[in-house]
TORLUM-821644 format. One record per residue: residue in one letter; x, y, z of N, C-alpha, C, O in turn. Coordinates in steps of 0.02 Angstrom, whole numbers, plus 32768, in hexadecimal, padded with zeros to 4 digits. Atoms other than C-alpha are relative to their C-alpha. Example, Ala and Ser with C-alpha at 12.3 -4.5 7.8 and 13.67 -1.06 7.14 Angstrom:
2
a802D7FC5800082677F1F8186802D803C80008061803B8021;s7FD67FC57FFD82AC7FCB81657FD9803780257FF2806E802D;
***
This chain:
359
x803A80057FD3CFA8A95537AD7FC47FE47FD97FBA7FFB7FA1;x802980168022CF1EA8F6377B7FB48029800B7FA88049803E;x80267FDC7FFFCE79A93B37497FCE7FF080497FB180248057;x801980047FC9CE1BA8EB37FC801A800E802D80017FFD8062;x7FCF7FCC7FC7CEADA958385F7FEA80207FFB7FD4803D802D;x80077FBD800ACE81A9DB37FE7FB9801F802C7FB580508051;x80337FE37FE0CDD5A9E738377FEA800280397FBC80288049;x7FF47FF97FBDCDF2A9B938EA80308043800D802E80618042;x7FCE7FBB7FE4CE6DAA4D38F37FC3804E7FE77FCC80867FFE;x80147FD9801BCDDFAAAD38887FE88037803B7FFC80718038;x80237FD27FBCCD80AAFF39348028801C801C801880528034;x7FB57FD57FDBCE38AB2C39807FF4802A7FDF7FD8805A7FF9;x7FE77FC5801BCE56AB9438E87FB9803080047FC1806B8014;x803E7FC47FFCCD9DABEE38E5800A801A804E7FF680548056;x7FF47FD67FD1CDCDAC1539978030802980148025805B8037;x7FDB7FD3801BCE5FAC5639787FE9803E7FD57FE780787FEA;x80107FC98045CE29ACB938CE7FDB803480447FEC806E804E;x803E7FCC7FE4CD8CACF8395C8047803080318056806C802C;x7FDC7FD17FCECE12AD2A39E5801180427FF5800580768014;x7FE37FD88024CE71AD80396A7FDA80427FDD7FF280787FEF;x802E7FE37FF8CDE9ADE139237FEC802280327FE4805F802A;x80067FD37FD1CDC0AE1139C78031802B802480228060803F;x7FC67FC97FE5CE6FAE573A068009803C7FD1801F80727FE5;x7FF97FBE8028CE68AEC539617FBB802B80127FBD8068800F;x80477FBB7FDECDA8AF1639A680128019802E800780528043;x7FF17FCF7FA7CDF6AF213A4D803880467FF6803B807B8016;x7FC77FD87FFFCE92AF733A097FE080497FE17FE780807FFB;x80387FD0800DCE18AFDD399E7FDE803B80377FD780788032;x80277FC97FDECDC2B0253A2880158018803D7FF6803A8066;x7FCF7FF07FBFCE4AB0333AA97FFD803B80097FEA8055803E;x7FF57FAF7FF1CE68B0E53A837FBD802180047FBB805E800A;x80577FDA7FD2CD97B10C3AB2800B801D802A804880238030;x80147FFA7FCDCD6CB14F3B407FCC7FC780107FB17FB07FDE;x803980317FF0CCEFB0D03B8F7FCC8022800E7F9D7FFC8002;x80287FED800CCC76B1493BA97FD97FFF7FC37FA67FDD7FC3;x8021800A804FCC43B1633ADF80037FB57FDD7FF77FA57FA3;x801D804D8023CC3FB0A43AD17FD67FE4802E7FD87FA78032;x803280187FE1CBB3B0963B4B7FC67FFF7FED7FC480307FC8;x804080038013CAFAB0763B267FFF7FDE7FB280347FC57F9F;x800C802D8042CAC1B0243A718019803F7FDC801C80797FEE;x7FEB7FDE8029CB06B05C39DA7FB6800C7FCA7F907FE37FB0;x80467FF8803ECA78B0AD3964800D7FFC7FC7803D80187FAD;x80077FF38050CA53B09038BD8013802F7FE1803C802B7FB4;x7FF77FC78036CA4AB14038818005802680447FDC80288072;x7FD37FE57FDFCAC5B1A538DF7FF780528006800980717FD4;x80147FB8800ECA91B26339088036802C7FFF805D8034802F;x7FD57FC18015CAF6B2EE38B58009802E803B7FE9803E806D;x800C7FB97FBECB2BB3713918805480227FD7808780027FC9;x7FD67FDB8017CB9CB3FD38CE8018802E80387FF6803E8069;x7FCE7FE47FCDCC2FB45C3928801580337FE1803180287FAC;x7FEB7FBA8028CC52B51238F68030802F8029801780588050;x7FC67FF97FE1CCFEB5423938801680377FD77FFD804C7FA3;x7FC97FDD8022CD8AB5B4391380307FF47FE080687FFA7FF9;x7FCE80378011CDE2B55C38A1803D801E7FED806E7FFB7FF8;x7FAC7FE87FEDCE7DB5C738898015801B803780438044802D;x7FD87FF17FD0CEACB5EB392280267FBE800F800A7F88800D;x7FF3802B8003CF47B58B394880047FE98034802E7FC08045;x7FE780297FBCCF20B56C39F77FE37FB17FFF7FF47F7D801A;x8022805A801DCEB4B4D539B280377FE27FDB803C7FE27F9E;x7FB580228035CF5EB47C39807FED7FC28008801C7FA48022;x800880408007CF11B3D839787FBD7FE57FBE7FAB7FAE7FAA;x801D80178030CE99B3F938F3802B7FFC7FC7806480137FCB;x7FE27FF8804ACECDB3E1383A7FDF801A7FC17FB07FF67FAE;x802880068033CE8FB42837A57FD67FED7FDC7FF47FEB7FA7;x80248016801ECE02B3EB37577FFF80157FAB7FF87FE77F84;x80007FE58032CE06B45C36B9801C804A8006803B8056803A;x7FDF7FBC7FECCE3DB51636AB7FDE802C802A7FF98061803B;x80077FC87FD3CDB9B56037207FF07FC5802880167FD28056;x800A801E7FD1CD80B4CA378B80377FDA801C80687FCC7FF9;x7FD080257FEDCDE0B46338137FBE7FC880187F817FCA801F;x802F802F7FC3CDB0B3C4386F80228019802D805D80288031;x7FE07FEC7FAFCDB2B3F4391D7FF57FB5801A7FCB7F8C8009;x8006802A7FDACDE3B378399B7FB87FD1801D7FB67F958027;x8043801B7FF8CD30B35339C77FEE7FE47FCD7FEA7FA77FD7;x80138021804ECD00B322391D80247FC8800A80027F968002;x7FC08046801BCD99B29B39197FEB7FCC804A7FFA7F918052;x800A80347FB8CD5BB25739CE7FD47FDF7FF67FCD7FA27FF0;x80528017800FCCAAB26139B37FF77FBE7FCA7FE37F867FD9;x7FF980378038CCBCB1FE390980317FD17FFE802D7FAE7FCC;x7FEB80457FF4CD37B179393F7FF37FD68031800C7F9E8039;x800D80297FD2CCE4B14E39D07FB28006801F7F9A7FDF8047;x802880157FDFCC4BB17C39F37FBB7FE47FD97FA67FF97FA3;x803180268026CBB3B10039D47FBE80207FF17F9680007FCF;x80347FF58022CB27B17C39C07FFE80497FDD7FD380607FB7;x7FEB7FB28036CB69B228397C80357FEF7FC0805B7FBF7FBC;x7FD47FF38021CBC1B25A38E98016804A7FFB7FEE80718016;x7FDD7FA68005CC2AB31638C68017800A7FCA803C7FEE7FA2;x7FE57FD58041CC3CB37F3854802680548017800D80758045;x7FEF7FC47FE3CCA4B42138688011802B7FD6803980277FA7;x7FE47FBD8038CCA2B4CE38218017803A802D800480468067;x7FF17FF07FB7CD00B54438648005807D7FCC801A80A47FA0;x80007F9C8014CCEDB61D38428005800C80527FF77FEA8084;x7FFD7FCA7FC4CD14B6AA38C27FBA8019800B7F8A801B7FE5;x80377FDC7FE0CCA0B6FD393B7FE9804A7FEC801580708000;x803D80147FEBCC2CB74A39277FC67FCB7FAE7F897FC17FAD;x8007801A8048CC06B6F038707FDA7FC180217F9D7FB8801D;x8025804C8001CBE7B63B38B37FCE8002802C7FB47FCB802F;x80347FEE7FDCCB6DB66D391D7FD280357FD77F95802F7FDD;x80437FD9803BCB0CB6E838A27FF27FE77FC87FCF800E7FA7;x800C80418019CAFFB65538317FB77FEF800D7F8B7FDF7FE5;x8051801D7FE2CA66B62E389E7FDD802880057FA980228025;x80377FBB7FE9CA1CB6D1389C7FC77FFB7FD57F94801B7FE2;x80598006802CC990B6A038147FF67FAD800C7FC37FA07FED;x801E80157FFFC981B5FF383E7FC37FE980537FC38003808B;x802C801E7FCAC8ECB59238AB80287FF1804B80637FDF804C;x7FEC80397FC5C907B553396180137FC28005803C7FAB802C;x7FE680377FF2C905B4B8393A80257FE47FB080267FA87FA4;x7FD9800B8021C96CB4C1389B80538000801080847FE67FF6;x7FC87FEE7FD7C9EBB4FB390980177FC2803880487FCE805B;x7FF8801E7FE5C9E7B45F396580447FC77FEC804B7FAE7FB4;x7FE18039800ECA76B3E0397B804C80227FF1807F80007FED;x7FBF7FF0801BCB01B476394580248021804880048047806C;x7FD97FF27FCFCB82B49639C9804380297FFC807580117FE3;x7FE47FCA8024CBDDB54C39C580487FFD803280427FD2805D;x7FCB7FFF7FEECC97B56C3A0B7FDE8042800B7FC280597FD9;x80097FCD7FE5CC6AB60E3A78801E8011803780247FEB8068;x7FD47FDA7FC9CCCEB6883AE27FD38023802B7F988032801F;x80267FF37FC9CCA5B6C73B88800D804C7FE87FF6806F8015;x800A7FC8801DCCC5B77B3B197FA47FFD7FEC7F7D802B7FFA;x80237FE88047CC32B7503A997FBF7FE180217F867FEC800C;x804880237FCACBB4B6EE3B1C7FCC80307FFE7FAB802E7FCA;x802D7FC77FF2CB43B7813B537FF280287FBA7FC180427FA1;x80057FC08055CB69B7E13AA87FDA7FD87FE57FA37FED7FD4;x802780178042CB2CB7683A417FA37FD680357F6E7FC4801A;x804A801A7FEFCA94B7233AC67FC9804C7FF07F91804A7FD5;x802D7FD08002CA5DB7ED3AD4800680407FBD7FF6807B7FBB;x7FCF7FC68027CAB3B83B3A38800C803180077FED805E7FEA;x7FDD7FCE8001CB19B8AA3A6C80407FF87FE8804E7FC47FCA;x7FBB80208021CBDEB8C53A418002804E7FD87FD1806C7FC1;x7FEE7FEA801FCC3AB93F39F97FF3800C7FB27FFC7FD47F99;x801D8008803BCBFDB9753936802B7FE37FDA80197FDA7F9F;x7FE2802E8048CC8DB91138DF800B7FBD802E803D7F99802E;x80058046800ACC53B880392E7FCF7FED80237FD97FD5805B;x80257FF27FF6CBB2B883393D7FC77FC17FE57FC27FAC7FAC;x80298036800FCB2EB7FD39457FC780107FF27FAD8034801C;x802A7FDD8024CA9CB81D38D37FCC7FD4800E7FAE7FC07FDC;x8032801C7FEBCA1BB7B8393F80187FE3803D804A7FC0803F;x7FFE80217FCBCA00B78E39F880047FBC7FFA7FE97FA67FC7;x7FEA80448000CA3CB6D23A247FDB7FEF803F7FFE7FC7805D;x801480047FA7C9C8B6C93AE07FF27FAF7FF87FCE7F9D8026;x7FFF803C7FEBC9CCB6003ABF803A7FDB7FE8803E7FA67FCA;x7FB380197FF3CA7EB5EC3AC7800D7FCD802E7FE37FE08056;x8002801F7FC4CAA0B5693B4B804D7FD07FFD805B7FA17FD8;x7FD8802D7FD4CB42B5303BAF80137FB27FE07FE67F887FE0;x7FE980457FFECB9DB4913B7D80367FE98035802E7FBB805C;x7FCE800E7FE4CC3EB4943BC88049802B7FEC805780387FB1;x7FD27FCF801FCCDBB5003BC580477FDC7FEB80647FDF8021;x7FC08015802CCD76B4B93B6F804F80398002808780208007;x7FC27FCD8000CDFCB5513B6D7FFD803880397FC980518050;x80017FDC7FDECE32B5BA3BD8805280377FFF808580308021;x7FB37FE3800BCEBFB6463B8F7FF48053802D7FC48076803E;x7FFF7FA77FE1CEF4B6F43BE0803080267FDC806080147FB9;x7FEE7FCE802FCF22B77D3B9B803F8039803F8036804C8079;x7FC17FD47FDFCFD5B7EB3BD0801180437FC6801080447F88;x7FDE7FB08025D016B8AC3B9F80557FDC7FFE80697FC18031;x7FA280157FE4D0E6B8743B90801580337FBC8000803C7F83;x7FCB7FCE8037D161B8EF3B3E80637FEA8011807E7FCB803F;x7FBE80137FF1D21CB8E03B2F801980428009805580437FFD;x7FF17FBC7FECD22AB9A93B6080177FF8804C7FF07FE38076;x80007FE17FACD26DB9CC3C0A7FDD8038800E7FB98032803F;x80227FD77FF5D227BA643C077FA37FFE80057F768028800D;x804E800C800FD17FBA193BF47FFD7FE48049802B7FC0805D;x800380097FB7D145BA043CAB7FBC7FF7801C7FB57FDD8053;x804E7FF57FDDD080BA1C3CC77FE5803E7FBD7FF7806F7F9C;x80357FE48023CFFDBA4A3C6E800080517FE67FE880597FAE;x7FEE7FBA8017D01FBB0B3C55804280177FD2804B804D7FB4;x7FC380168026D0CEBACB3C087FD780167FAB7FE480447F84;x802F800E8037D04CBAA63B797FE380327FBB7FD380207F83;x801E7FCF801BD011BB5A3B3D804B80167FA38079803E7F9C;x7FE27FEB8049D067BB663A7D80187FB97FD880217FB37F9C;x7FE880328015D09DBABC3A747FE17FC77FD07FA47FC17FD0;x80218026803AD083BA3539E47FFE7FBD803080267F9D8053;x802280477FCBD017B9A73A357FDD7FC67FD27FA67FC97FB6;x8008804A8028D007B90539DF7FCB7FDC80207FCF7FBD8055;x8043801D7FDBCF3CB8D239E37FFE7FBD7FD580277FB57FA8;x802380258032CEE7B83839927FD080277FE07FB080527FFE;x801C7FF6803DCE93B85938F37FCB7FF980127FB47FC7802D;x805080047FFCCDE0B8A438F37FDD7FC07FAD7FF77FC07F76;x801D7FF57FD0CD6BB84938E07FFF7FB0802A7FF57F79800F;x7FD9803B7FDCCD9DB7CD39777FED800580577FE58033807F;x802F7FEE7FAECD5BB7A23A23803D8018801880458052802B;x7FBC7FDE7FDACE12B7A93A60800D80497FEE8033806B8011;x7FEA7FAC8008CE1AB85C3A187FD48020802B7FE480548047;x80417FBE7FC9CD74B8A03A8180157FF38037800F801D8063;x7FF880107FA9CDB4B83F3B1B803F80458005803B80718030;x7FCB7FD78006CE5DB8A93AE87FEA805C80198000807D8048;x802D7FCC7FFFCDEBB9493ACD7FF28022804E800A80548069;x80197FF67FB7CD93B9463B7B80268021802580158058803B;x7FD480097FD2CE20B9413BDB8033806E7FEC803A80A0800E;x7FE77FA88018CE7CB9F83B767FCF8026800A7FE080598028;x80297FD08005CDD7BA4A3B6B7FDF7FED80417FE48023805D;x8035800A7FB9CD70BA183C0B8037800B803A802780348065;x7FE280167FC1CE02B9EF3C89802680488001801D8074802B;x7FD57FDC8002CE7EBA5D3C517FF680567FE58007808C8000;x80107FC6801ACE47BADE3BE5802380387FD9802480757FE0;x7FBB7FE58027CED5BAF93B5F7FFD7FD37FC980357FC77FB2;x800F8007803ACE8DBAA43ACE801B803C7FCF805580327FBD;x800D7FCF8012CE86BB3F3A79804780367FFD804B806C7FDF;x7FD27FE77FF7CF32BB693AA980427FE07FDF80787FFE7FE0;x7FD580428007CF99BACF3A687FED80117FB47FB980297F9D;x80018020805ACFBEBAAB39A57FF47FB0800180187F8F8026;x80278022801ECF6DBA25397180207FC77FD3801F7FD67F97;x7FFB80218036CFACB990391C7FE97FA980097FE97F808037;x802180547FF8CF64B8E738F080237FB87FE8804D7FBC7FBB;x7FD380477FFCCFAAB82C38ED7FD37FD57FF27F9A7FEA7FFB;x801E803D7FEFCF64B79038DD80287FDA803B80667FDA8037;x7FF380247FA9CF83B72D399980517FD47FFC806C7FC28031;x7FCC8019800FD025B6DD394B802880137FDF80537FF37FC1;x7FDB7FDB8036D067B75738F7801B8048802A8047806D8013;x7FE37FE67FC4D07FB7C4399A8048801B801380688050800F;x7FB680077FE3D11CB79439E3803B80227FD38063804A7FEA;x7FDB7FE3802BD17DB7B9393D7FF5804F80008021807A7FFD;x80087FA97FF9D137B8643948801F8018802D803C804D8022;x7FCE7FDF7FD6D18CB88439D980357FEB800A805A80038035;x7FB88014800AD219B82A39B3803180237FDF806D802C7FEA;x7FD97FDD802CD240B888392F7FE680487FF37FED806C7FC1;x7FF77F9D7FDCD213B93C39787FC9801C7FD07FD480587FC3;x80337FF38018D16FB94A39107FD8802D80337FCC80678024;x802A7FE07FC7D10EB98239AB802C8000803E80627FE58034;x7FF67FEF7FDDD13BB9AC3A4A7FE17FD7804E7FFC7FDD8085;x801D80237FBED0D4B9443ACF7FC27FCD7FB77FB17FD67F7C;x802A802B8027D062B8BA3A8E7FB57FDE802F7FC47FB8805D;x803B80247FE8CFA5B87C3ACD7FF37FD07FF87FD57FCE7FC2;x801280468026CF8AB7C73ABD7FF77FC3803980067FBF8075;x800F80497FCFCF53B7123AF980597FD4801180727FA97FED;x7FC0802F8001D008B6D13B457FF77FCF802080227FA48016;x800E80437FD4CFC3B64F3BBB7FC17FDE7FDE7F8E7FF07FC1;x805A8041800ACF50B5A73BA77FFF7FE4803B80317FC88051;x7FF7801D7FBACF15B5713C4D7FF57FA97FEB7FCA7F9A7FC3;x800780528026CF2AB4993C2E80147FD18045804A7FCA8062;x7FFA80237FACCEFFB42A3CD48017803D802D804380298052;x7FED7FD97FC0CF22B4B23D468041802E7FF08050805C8016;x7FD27FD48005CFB8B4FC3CF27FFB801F7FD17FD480167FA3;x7FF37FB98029CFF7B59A3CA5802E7FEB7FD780667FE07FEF;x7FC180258036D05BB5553BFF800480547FD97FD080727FCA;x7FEA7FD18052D0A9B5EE3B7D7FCA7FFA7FBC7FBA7FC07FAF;x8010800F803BD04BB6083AD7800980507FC87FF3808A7FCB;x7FF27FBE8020D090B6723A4E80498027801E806480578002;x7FCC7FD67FF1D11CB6AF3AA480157FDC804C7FF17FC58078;x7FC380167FBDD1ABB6793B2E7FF780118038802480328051;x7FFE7FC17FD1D177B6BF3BB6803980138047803A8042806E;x7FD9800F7FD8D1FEB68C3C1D804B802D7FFC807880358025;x7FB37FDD800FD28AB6FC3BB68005804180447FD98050806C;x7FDE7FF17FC1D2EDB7653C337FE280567FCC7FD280817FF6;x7FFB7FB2801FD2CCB8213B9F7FA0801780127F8980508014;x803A7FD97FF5D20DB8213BC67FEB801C803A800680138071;x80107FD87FC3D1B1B88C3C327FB480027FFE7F9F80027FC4;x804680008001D0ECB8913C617FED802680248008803A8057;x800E7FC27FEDD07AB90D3C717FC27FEC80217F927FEE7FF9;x801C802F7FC5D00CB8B13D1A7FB280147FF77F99804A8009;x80497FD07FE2CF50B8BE3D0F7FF17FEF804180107FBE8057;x80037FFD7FAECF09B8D43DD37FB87FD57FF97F997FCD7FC4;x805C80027FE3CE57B8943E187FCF803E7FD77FAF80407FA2;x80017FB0801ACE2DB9413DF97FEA7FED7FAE7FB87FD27F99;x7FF97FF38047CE52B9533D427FBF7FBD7FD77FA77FD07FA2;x800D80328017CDF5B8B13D137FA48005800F7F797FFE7FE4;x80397FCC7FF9CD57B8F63D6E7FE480327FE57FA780307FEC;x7FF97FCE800ACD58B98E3D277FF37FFA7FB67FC880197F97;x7FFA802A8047CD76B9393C827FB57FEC7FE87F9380097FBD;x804B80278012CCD1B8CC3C7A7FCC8022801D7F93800E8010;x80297FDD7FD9CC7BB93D3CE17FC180237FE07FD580597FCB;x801B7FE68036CBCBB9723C7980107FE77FC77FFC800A7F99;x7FF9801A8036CC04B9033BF67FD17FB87FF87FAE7FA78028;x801D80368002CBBAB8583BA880327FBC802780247F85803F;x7FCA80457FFACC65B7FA3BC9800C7FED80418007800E8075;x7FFA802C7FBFCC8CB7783C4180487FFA800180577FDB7FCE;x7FBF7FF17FF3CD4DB78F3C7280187FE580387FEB7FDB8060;x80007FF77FB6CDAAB7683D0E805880077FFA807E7FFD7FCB;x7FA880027FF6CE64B7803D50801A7FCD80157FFC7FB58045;x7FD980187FF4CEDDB7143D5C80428005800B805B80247FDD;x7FB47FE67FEACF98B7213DAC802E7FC77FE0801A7F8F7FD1;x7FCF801B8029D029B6E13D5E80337FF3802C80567FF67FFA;x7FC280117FB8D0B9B6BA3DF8803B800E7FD180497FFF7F97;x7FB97FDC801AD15AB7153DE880347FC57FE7805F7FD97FC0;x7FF580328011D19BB6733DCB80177FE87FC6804C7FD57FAD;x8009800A8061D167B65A3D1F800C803A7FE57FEF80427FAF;x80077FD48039D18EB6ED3CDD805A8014801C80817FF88043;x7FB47FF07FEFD238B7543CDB8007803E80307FD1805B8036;x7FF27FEA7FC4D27BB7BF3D667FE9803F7FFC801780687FF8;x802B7FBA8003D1FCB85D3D5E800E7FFE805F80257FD88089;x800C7FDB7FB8D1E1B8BC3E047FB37FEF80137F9E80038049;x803C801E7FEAD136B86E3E087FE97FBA803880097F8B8020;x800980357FD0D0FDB7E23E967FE97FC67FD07FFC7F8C7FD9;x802C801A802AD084B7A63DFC7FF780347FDE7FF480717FE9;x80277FD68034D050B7D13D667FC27FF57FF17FBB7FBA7FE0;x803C7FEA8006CFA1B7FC3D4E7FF07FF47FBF801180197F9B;x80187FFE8037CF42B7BB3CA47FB47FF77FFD7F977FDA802B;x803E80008015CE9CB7C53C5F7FE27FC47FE47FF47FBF7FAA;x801280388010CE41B71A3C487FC880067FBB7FA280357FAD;x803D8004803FCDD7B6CF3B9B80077FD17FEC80377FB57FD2;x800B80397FF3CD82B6523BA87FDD7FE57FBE7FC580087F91;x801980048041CD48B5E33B267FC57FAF80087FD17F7B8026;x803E80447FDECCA3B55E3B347FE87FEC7FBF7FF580097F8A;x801F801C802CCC3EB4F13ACF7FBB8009801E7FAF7FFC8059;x80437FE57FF0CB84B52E3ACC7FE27FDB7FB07FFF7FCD7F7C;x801580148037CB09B4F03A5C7FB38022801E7FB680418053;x803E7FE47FFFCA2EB5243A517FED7FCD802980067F95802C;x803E80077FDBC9A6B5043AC37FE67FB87FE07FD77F868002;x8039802B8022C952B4953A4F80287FC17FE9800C7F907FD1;x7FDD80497FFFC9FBB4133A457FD77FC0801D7FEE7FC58056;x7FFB80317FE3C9B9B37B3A8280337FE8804480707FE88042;x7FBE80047FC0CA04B34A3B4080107FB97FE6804C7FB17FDF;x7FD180418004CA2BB2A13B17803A80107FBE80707FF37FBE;x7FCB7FE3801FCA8BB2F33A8B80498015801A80827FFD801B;x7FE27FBE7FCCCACFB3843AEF80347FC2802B806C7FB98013;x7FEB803B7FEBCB06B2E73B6480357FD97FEF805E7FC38017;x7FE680368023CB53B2813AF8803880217FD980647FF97FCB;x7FD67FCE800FCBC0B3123AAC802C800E803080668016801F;x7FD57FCD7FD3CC07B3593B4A80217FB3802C80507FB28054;x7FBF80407FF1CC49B2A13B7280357FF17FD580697FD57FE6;x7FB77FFB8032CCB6B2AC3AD68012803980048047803F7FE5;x7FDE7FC57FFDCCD5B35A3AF980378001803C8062802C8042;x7FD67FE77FC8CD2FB3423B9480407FCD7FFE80707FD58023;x7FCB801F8012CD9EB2B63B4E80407FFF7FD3806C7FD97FBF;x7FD07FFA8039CDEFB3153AE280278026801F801D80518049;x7FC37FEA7FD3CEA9B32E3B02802380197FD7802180117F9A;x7FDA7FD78040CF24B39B3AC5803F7FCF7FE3805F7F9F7FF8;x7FBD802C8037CFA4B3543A4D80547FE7802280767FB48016;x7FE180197FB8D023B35E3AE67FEC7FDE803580077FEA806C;x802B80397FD7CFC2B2E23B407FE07FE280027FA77FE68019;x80328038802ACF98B24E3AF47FEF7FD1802A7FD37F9C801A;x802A803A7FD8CF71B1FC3B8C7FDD800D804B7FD17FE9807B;x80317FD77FD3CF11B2873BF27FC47FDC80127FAB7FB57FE9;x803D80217FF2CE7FB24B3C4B7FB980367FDB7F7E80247FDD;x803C7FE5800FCE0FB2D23BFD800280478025802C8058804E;x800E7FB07FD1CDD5B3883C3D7FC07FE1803C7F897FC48038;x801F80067FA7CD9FB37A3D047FB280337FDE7FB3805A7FAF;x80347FED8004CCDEB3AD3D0C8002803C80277FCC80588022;x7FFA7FCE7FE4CD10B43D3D75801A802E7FCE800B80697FC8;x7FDE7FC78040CD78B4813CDF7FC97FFE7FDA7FB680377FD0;x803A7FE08029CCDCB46C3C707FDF802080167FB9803B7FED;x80327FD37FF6CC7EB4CE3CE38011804D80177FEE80798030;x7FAD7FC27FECCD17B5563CFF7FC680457FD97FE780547FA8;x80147FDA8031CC9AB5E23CA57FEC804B80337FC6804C8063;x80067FB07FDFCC9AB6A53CE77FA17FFF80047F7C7FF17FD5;x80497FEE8004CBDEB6CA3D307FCE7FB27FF67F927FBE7FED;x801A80258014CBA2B6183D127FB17FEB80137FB07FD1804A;x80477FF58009CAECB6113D0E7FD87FBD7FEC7FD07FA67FB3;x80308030800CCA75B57B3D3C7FE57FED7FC47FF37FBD7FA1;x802A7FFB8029C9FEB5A43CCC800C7FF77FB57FD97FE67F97;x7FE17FE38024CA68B5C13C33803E7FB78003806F7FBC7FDE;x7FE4804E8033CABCB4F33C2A7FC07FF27FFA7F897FF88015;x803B803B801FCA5FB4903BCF7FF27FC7803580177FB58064;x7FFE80247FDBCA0EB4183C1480237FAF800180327F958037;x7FEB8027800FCA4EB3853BD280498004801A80647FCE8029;x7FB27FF77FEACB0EB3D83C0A7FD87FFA804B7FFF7FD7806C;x80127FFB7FD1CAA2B3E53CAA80077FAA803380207F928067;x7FDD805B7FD3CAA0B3203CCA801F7FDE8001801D7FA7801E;x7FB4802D8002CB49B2F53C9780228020804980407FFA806F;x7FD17FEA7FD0CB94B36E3D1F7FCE7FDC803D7FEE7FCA806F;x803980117FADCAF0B32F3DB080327FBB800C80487FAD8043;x8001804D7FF7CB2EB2743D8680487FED7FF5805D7FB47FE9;x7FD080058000CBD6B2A43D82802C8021803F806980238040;x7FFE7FED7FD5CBD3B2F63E27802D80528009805580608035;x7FD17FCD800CCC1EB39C3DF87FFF803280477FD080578056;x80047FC57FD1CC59B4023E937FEB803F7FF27FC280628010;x800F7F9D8022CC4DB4AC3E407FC480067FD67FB380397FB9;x804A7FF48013CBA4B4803E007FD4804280197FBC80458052;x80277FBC7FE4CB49B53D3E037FBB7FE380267F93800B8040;
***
């Protein structure tokens, strides 16, 4: 080819080279959401920290970061896609990551966004709570983001003789480990509903470490989160629930009332269809709901607040890599939900997103 080909062909190949170039940005940003690639990208990108539970393994999509932090899913969204936040994530149990903030400012507190249960809501806005887990400063500018989880909690024993609640009086009952929201939600329910705390032996688990306990005849009946509600359904977690040897011990309307009744916590019942479970004498089984939200301070910034809870709702579980996201009705799924009490900034993603179940 001579060198006056070459440079007649020269503008083909720069349009080429450009095309090319551009199918690798497009391919790049395929896996976005198009929401967090809207508006200008800023210069200097505002922080915003995420303070989760990082060993629990119902977050099976974070990974390790080091031996006590994970990245949570938000972190890995936020920072591959969106153009004006960045994340950072640390993750401690309740009530810890939230008494963190107990000496500092209002608006030092700005920009950090807490993983909070519809247990530790009220406790930690009015401190109250049980004394081993006990929040050592009111939180009253807590504010609403959006709720993300939604697990319930079941009694199941492999006793036949175990039948209802009065079954219960001597028996070894497998709790979560103080100190743990899922253990007070646990709590409530023996001492408020029932009233045989006090009667039961006592032994403690971590949430995955359960099932083996009653597998292998450690305890006698077990308390724990076996459901994750995900789009509308009731999936297993921690345990089979489908085997034909278990048996469940049903909470009612009733009991669940009775339960939260005079308490801080926000709870509700949910039924389980005979269906899913194995051939009890029950119509449904009866469990205790706990819920789990993203809340951050008063003094966040809404275009922040905003701009967060559009990567919050795109994040999908690791079984569904091509989910459209959590429905705005599931972010607003929250026991008692209270105007006043979202932020406002969560306030004009759901207005302009037309949320039916808007309080």
């Amino acid at each position: 080819m001579t060198v006056g080909a070459t440079w007649r062909l020269l503008p083909v190949l720069v349009f080429l080279i450009f095309i090319g170039m551009m199918g690798k940005v497009s391919a790049s940003d395929s896996d976005c959401p198009q929401a967090l690639n809207m508006g200008p990208t800023y210069q200097s990108k505002t922080f915003v920290n995420l303070y989760v539970e990082g060993n629990l393994k119902m977050r099976s999509k974070s990974r390790k970061k080091d031996s006590n932090n994970f990245v949570s899913p938000e972190e890995e969204l936020i920072n591959r896609c969106s153009r004006r936040l960045t994340a950072n994530t640390f993750s401690d149990s309740l009530p810890e990551r939230l008494n963190i903030f107990a000496d500092q400012s209002k608006e030092s507190r700005s920009g950090a966004f807490i993983s909070v249960s519809s247990v530790d809501q009220k406790m930690a806005m009015e401190k109250k709570g049980p004394y081993w887990h006990v929040y050592v400063t009111a939180f009253p500018d807590l504010r609403f983001v959006g709720a993300t989880i939604r697990l319930a909690h079941g009694l199941i024993t492999l006793d036949n003789a175990i039948q209802s609640t009065e079954d219960l009086t001597g028996k070894r009952v497998g709790l979560v480990m103080r100190p743990s929201s899922l253990r007070a939600l646990q709590e409530i329910v023996l001492i408020n509903a029932w009233d045989i705390y006090d009667q039961i032996r006592v032994q403690e688990y971590s949430p995955d470490d359960m099932s083996d306990a009653l597998d292998q005849g450690e305890v006698d009946v077990v308390f724990m989160p076996v459901i994750r509600e995900v789009n509308g359904k009731l999936l297993p977690i921690h345990l089979d629930i489908n085997r034909s040897d278990i048996h469940w011990i049903s909470l009612s309307t009733q009991d669940v009332i009775a339960a939260t009744k005079n308490t801080p916590v926000l709870a509700e019942r949910i039924a389980l269809p005979l269906s899913a479970t194995s051939a009890d004498n029950y119509k449904e089984v009866g469990l205790i709901t706990f819920d789990v939200a993203w809340f951050t301070f008063a003094s966040t910034p809404d275009d922040v607040v905003y701009d967060f809870l559009q990567a919050a709702r795109h994040v999908c579980s690791p079984k569904q890599p091509n989910c459209p996201g959590l429905s705005v009705e599931r972010l607003l799924r929250w026991p008692q939900l209270e105007t006043r009490l979202i932020h406002p900034g969560a306030q004009r993603f759901y207005k302009e997103m037309e949320a039916s179940f808007y309080p």
